[in-house]
N, C-alpha and C positions, 0 to 999 in steps of 0.2 A: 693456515697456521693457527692454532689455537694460543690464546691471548691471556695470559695470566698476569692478573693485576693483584700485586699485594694492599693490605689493607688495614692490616695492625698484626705488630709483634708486641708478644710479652713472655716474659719469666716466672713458673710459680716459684714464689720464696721458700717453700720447703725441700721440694724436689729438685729444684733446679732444672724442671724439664720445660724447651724451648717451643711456645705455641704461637703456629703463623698464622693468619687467616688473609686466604685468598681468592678472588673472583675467579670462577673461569669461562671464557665465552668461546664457543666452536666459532669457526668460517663457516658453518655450515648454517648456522643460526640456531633458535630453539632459542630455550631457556636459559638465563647464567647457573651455573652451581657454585657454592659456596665450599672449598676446601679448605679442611683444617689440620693441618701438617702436625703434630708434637716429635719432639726431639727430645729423645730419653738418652745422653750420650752417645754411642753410636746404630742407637734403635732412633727407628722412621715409626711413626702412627702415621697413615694417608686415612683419609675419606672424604668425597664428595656428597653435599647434600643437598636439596631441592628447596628452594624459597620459603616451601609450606614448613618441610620441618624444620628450617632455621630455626622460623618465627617460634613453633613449638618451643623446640630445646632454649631459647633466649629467655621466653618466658616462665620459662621453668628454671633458670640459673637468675633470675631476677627475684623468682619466689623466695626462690632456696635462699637466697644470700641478704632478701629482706627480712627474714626471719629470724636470723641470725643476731645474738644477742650482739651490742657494740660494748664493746670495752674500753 
């Protein structure tokens, strides 16, 4: 049985659209993947992504939002 651990929910403030982030680990072993669910009212976003490109995309949503003026 494949093993889904959740791992943080949150809400964007504008959209309202509901983002989960979840581990997934097979029986079978291998690598975990990282799924990240969004809930656009009764629309699903699904993808699963690989350790490597987490790290990518985290680091790039770290850029982005350090860049960002604070007000």
């Amino acid at each position: 049985m494949t093993r889904v651990t959740s791992l943080d929910k949150l809400r964007a403030p504008l959209g309202g659209q509901e983002i989960e982030l979840q581990q997934i680990d097979f029986d079978a072993g291998g690598m975990s993947l990282l799924r990240t669910r969004i809930r656009e009212k009764s629309r699903f976003t699904v993808f699963d992504i690989d350790p490597q490109t987490a790290e990518q995309w985290g680091h790039a949503l770290l850029r982005w939002a350090q860049a960002q003026e604070r007000g």
